[in-house]
C-alpha positions as CSV (number, residue, x, y, z in Angstrom):
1,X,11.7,60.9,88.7
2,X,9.0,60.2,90.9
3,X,10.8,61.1,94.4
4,X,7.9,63.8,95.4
5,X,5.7,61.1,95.4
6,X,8.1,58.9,97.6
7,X,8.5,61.7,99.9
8,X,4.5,61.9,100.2
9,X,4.2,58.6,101.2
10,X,7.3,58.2,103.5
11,X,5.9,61.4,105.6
12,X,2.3,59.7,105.5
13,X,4.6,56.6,106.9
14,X,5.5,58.4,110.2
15,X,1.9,59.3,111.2
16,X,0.2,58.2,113.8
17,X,-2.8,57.6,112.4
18,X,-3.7,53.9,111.6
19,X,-6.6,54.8,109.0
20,X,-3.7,57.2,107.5
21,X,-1.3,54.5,107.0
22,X,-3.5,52.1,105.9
23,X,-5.0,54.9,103.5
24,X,-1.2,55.6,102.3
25,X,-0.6,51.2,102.0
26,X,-2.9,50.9,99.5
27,X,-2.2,54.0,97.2
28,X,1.4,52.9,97.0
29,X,0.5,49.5,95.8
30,X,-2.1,51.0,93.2
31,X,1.2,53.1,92.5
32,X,3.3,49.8,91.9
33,X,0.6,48.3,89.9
34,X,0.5,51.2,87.8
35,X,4.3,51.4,87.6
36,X,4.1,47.6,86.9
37,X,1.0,47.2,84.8
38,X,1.6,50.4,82.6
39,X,-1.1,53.3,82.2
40,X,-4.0,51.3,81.2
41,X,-4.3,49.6,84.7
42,X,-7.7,50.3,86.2
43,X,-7.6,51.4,89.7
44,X,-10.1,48.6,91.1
45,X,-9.3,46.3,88.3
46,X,-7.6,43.1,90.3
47,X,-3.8,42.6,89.8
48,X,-3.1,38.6,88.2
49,X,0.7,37.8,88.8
50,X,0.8,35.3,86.3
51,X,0.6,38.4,83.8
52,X,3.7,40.3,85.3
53,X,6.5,37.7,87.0
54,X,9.4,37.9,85.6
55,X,13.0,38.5,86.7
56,X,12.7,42.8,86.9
57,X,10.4,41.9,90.2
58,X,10.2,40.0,92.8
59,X,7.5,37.2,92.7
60,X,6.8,37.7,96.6
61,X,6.6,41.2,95.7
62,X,4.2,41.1,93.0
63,X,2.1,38.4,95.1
64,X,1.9,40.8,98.2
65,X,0.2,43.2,95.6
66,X,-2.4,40.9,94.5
67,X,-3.3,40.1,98.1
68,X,-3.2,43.7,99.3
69,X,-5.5,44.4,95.9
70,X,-7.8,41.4,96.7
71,X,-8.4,43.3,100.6
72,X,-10.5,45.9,101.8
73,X,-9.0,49.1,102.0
74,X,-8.7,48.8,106.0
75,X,-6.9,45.8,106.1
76,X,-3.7,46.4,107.8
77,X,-0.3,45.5,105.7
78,X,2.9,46.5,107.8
79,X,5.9,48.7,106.2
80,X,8.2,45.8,107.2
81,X,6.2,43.7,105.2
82,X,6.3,45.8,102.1
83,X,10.2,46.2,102.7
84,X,10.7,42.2,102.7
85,X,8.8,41.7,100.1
86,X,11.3,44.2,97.8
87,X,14.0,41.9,98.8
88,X,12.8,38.7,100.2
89,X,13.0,35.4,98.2
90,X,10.5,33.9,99.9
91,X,7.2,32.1,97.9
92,X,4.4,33.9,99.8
93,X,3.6,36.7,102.2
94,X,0.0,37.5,103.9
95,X,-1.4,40.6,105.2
96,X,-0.8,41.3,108.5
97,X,-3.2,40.3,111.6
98,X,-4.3,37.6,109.0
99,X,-5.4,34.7,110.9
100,X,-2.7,31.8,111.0
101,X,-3.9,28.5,109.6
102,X,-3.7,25.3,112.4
103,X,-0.7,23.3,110.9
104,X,-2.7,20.6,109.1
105,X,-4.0,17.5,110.2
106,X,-5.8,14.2,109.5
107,X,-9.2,15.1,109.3
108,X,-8.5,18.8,110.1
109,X,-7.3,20.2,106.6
110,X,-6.5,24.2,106.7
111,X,-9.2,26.3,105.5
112,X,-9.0,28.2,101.9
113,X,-8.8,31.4,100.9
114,X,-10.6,32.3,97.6
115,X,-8.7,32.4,94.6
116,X,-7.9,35.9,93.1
117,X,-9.6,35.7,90.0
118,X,-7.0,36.1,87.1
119,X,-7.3,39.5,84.7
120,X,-7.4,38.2,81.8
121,X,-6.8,41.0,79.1
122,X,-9.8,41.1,76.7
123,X,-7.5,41.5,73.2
124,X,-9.0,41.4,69.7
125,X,-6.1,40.9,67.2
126,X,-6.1,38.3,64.2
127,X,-2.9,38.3,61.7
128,X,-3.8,38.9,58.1
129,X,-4.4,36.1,56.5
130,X,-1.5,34.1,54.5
131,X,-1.6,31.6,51.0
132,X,0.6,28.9,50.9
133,X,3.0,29.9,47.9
134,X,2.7,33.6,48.2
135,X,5.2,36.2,50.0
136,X,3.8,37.1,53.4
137,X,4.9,40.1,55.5
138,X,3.8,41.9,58.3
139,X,5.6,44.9,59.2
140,X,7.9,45.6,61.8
141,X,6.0,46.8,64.9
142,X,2.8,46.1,63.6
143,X,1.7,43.3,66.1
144,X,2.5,45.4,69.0
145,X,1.0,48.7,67.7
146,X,-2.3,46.6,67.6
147,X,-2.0,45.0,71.4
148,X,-1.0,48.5,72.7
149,X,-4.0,50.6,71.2
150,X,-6.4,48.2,72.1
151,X,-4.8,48.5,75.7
152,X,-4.2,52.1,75.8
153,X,-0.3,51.4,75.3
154,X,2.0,53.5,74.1
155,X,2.2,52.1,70.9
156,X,6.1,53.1,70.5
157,X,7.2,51.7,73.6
158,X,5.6,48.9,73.1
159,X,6.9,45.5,71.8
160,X,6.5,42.0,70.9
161,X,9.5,39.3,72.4
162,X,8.6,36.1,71.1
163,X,6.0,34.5,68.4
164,X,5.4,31.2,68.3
165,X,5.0,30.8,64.6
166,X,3.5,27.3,63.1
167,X,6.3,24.9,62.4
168,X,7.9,24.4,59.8
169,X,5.4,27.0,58.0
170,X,8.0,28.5,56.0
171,X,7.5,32.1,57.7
172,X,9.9,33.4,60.3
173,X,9.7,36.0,63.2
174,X,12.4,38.4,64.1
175,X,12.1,39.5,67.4
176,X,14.5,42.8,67.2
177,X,11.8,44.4,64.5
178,X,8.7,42.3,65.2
179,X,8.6,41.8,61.6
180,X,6.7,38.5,59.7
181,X,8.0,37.6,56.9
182,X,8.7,34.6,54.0
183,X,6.2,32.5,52.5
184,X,4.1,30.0,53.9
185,X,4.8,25.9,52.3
186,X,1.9,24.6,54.6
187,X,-1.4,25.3,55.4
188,X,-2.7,26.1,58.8
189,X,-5.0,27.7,61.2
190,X,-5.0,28.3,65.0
191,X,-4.2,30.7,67.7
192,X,-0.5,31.7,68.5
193,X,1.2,32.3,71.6
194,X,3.1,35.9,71.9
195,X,5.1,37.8,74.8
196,X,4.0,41.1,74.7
197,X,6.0,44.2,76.5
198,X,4.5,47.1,77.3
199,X,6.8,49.3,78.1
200,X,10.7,49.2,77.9
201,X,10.6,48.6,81.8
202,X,7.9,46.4,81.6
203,X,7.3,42.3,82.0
204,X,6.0,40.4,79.4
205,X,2.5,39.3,79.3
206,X,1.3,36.3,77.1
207,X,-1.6,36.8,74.4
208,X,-3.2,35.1,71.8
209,X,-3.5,36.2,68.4
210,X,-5.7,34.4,65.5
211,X,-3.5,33.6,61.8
212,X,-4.8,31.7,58.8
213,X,-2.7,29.9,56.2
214,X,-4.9,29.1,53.7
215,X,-3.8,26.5,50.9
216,X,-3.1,26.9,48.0
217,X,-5.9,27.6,45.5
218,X,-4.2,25.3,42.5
219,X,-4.0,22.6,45.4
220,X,-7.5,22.5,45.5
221,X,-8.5,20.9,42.1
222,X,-8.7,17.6,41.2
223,X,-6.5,15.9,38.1
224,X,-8.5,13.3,37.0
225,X,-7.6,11.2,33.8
226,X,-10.2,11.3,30.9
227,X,-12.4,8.2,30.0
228,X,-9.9,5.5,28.8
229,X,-12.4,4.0,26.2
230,X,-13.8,7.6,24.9
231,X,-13.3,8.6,21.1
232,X,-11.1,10.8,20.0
233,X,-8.2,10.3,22.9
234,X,-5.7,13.0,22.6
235,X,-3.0,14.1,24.7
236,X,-3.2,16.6,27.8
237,X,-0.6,18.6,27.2
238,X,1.5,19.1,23.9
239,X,5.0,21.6,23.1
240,X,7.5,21.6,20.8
241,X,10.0,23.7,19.1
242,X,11.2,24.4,15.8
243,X,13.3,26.1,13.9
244,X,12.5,27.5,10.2
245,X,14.3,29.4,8.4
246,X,14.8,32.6,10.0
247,X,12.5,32.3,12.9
248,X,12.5,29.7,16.2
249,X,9.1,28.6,17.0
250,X,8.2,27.6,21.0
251,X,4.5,26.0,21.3
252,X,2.7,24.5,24.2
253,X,-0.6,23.4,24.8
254,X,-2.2,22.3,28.4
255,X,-5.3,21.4,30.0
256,X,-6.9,23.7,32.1
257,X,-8.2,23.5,35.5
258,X,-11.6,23.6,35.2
259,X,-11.3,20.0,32.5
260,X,-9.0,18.6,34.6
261,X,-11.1,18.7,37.6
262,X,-13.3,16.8,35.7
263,X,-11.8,14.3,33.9
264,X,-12.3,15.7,30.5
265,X,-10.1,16.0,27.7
266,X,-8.0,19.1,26.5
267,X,-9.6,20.6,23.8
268,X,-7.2,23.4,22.3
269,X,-4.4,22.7,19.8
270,X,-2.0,24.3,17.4
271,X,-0.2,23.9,14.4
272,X,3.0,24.8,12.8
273,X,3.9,25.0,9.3
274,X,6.6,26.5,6.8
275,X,6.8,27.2,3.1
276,X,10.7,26.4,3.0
277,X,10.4,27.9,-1.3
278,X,8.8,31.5,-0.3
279,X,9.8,31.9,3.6
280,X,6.5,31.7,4.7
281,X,5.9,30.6,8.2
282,X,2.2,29.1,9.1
283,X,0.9,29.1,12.9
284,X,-2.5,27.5,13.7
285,X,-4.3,27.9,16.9
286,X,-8.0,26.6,17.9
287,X,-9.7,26.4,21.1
288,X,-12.8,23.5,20.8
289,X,-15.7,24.8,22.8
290,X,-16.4,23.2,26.3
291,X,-19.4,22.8,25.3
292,X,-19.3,20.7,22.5
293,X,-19.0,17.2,22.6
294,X,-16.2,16.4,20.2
295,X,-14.8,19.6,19.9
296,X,-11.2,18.3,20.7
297,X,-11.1,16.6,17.8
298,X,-13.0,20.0,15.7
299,X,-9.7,22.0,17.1
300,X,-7.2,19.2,16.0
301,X,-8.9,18.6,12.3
302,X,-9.3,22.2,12.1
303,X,-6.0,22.8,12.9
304,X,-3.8,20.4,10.3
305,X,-6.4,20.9,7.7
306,X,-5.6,24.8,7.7
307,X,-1.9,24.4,8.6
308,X,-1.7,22.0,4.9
309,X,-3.9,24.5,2.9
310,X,-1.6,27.3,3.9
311,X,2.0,25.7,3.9
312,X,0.9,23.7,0.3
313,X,-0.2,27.2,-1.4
314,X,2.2,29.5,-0.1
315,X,5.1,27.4,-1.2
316,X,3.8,26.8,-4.9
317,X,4.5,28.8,-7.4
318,X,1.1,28.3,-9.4
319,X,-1.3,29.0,-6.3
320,X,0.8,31.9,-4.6
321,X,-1.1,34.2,-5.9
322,X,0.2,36.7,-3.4
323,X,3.3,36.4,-3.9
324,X,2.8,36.8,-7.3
325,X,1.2,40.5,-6.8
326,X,3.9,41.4,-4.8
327,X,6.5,40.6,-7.7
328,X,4.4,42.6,-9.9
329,X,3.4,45.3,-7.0
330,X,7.0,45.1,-4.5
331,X,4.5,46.5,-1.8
332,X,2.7,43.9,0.2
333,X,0.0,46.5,1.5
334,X,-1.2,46.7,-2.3
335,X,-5.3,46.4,-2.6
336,X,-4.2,43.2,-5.2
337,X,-2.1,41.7,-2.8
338,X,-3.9,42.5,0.9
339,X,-6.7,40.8,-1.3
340,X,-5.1,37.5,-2.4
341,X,-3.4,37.0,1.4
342,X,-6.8,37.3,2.9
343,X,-8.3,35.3,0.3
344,X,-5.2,32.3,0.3
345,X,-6.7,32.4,4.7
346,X,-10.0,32.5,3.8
347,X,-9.7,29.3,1.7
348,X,-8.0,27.6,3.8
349,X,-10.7,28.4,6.6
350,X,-12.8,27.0,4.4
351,X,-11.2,24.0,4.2
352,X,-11.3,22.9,7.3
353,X,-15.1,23.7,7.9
354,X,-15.6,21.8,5.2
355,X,-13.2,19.1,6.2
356,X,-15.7,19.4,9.6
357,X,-18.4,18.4,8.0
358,X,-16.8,15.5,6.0
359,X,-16.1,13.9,9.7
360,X,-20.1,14.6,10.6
361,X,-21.2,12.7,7.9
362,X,-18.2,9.7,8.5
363,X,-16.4,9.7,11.8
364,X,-13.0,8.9,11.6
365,X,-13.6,6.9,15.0
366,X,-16.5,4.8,16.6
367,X,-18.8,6.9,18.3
368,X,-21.2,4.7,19.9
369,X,-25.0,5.8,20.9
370,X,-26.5,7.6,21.8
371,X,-24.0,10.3,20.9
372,X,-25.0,11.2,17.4
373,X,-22.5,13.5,15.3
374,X,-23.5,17.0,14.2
375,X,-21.7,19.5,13.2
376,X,-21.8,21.9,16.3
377,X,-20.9,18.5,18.1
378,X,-17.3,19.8,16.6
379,X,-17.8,23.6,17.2
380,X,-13.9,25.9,17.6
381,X,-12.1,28.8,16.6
382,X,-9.5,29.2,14.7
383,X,-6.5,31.6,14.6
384,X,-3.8,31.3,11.6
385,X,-0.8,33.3,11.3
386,X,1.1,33.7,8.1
387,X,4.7,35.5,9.0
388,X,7.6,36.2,6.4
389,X,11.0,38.1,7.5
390,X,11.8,41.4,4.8
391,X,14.9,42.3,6.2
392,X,14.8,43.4,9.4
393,X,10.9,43.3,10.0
394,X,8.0,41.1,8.9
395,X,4.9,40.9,7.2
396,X,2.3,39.4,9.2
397,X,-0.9,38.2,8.1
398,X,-3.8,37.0,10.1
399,X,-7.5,35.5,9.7
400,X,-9.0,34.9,12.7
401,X,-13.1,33.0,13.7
402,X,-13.9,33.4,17.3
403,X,-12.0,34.2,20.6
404,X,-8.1,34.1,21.6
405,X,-6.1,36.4,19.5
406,X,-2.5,37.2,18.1
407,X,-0.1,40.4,18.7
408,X,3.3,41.3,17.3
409,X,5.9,43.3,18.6
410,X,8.5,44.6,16.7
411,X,11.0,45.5,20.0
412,X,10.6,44.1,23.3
413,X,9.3,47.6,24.7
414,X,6.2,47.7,22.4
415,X,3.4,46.1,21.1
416,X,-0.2,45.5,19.6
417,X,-2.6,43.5,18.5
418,X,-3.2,42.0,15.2
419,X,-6.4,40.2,15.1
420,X,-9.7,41.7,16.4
421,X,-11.3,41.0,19.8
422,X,-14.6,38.9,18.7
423,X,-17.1,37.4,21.1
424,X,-20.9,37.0,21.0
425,X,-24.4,38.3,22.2
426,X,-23.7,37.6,25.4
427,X,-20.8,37.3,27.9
428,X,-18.2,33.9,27.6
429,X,-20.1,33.7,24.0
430,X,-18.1,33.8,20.6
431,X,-18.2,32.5,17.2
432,X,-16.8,29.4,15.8
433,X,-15.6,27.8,12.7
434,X,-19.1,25.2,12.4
435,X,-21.3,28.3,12.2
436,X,-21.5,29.3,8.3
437,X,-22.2,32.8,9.3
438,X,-18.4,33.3,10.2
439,X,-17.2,31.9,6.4
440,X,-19.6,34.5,4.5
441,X,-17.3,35.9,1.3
442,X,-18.4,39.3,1.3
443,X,-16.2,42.7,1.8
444,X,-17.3,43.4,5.4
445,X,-17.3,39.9,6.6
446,X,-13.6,39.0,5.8
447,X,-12.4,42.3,6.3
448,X,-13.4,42.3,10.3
449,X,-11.5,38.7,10.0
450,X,-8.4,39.8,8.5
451,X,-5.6,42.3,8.9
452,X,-1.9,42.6,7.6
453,X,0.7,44.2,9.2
454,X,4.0,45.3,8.2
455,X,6.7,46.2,10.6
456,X,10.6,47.6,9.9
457,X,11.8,45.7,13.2
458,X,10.9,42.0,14.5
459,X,10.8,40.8,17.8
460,X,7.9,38.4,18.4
461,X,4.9,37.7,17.2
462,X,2.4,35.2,19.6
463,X,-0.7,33.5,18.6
464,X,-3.2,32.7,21.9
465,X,-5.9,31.1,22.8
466,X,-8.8,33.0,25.7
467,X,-7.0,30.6,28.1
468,X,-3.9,33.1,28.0
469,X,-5.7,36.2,27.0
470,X,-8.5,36.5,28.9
471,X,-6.3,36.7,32.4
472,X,-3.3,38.6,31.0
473,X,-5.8,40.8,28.9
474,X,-9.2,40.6,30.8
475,X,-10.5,43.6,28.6
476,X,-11.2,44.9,25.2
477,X,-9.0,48.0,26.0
478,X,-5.8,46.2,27.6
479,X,-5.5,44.2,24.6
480,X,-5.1,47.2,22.6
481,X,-3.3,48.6,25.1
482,X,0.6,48.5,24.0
483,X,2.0,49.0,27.1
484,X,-0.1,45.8,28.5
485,X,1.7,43.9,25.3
486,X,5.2,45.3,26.9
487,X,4.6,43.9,30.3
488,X,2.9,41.1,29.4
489,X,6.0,40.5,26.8
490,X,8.5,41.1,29.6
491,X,7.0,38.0,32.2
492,X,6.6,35.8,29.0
493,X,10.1,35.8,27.3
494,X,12.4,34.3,30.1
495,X,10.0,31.4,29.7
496,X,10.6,30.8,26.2
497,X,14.0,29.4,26.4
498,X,12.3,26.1,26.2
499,X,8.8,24.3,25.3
500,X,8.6,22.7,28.7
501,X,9.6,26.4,30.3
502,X,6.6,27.3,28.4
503,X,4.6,24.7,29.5
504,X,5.3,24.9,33.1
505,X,5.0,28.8,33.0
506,X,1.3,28.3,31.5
507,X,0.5,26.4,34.9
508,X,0.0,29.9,36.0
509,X,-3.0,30.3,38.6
510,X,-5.6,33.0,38.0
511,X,-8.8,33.0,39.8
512,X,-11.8,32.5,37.6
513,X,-9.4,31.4,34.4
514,X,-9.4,28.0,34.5
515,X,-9.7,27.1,30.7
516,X,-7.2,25.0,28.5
517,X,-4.4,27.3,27.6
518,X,-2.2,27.8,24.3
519,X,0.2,30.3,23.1
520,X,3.0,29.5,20.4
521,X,5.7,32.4,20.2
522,X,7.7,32.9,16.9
523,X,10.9,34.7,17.7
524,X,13.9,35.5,15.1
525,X,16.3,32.5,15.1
């Protein structure tokens, strides 16, 4: 394909005329360079053999370039010398008329010839970043694409023949696509080595590229044990499962991040309950404020103190007033029976503020000064859940102080929520059971607290503290958003087949969520 050219320079061969064929020497070098190098060799830039050896040409070839390069224009190379190079074996070759060194000597040691100076290619390219535990790809071609623009390459031609990948990093390279991929079990950071090819006829030329493993981010904190000798002890993480009736209960409970980095201890808890005599099931959630100083034992009293009320009235005859109405009524969204569910919660709310107070005035443990107890000392939500199965649905009835929240879906594809969001003045605020504001008995108050719902179909119903909701539902509008329930439905359910599946699915890392989480999930049997 390039024969005219050949033909130039063999006519420019026969000429007589020294400055002619020294003239014609040099272009066809700069044309073997550029034939060699690829399109983005400069025409004075000098020519490193390290970059271009290889098998496709010959070493005493490519180092007759560098020293013809390295020359003035005038300096004499002979055709015979070009033609052995193309084929000779030999290790070196010098222009001709070059002075012969004096075989060396004691005391008489040849002279040197300046190095070339390598050309080094100036090449800014840095793999996106990896996290240990995370899929990692890059795609296929993309490593040399970057190379070859920064070059002037053409970026299709152009490819990458080995990458010399951290090991045993848990990512591979495949050299036919040029392709990264897996997911990295190991931190690190560094340069790697590549082979890049510019062109399908060209010889690899080794570069540097910058990659970053980070760690990862759950590796990070600290899981330090609570005070051994501190009041109130209480375990870090709690589950179970139960079945009543018609429904399967699967709870957990685990410290979060952000305590455990600490050394403090977990402060949510739950509850569960069932009124065997009526079919009422009772769930319980709190979440003790970080703030507070006792308030894992505030979520634990408040907790089993509501969880009694509720199972101990809903099962009696006498105090079910509800239940009552509804035998008199046979509709559960009656104005006489909406009012004695919300006021069988509300009394059992009630209950375990005033059971709160009871433990201010006479701890059921030895405090020790200076910590003196008050009552905001013991400051938590509370959540409760009352569920009964009417044939194929459910009525749901809930009461809820504070943050967290409860939803209910009556098929896997949809649901919504069934308390209200609630949080205070300002942002990572809310309201809690030890502020008497939150237990005022009027119309407006207990209706923003309460809400029944009744449903034809059954599918789940889940009761949460913020440590779940705030990352799966980080906004007003996505947890009323039933298509956020769905998907957020469809990552929870395969981890219900147990409580320690639950518990190990709550270890779940989301930046900036780092607070005790708790979810119990009621399910049909």
């Amino acid at each position: 394909m390039h024969a005219e050219r050949f033909k130039k320079q063999a006519r420019a061969v026969e000429t007589s005329s020294p400055d002619a064929l020294h003239a014609d020497v040099h272009a066809f070098v700069a044309y073997c360079i550029h034939i060699i190098a690829g399109v983005a060799a400069a025409p004075d830039a000098p020519f490193n053999v390290e970059l271009y050896k290889g098998r496709e040409w010959p070493l005493v070839f490519l180092k007759l370039l560098e020293a013809v390069r390295s020359q003035p224009a005038g300096t004499p190379v002979s055709i015979s010398q070009l033609s052995q190079a193309l084929r000779s074996n030999a290790d070196t070759v010098q222009p001709a008329d070059e002075p012969k060194h004096a075989s060396p000597s004691v005391g008489n040691p040849p002279p040197t010839r300046p190095a070339v100076q390598p050309s080094v290619p100036v090449i800014n390219v840095a793999l996106r970043n990896a996290t240990v535990g995370k899929p990692y790809q890059v795609e296929p071609g993309a490593i040399a694409a970057a190379i070859a623009r920064q070059r002037g390459d053409n970026p299709e031609l152009a490819r990458i023949s080995h990458l010399q990948l951290p090991d045993d990093c848990g990512l591979v390279f495949d050299e036919a696509t040029g392709a990264v991929t897996g997911t990295p079990t190991r931190a690190s950071e560094g340069a790697l080595s590549l082979d890049y090819v510019p062109s399908r006829s060209g010889c690899s030329i080794p570069f540097k590229v910058s990659f970053l493993i980070n760690p990862d981010p759950a590796s990070l904190w600290k899981d330090l044990q609570p005070p051994a000798d501190a009041p109130y002890q209480k375990k870090l993480v709690d589950d179970r499962e139960e079945r009543h009736g018609p429904f399967r209960v699967v709870a957990a409970s685990r410290r979060g991040r952000s305590h455990a980095n600490k050394g403090e201890f977990r402060d949510d808890d739950f509850a569960i309950g069932y009124a065997a005599d009526t079919g009422w099931l009772v769930i319980v959630v709190a979440d003790g404020a970080g703030s507070a100083l006792y308030s894992r034992r505030g979520s634990e009293i408040a907790c089993a103190v509501a969880k009694d009320r509720l199972t101990g009235t809903l099962n009696s005859a006498r105090h079910n007033q509800a239940e009552a109405l509804y035998s008199l009524h046979r509709d559960w969204q009656h104005p006489e029976v909406s009012k004695a569910l919300r006021q069988t919660l509300y009394e059992a709310a009630l209950d375990a503020h005033h059971k709160l107070r009871a433990e201010v005035a006479r701890p059921s443990e030895e405090l020790g000064l200076p910590a003196l107890p008050v009552l905001r000392n013991y400051d938590t939500t509370l959540i409760m859940l009352v569920l009964k199965k009417t044939g194929e649905g459910c009525v749901a009835a809930t009461f809820a102080i504070g943050d967290g929240g409860a939803g209910l879906l009556p098929y896997a594809g949809e649901g919504f929520p069934i308390t209200k969001p609630e949080g205070g003045d300002y942002a990572g605020q809310t309201y809690f059971l030890t502020m008497p504001e939150t237990l005022r008995n009027d119309e407006a108050s207990l209706d923003h607290r309460f809400q029944l719902t009744i449903t034809s179909e059954f599918c789940a119903a889940l009761v949460m503290t913020d440590g779940i909701t705030d990352p799966k539902f980080p906004s007003d509008s996505a947890f009323a958003d039933p298509a956020q329930w769905a998907a957020f439905w469809s990552e929870l359910q395969p981890a219900l087949t147990s409580s320690p599946a639950l518990l190990e699915w709550m270890n779940f890392f989301s930046p900036g969520n780092h607070d005790d989480r708790t979810l119990v999930a009621v399910m049909p049997a």
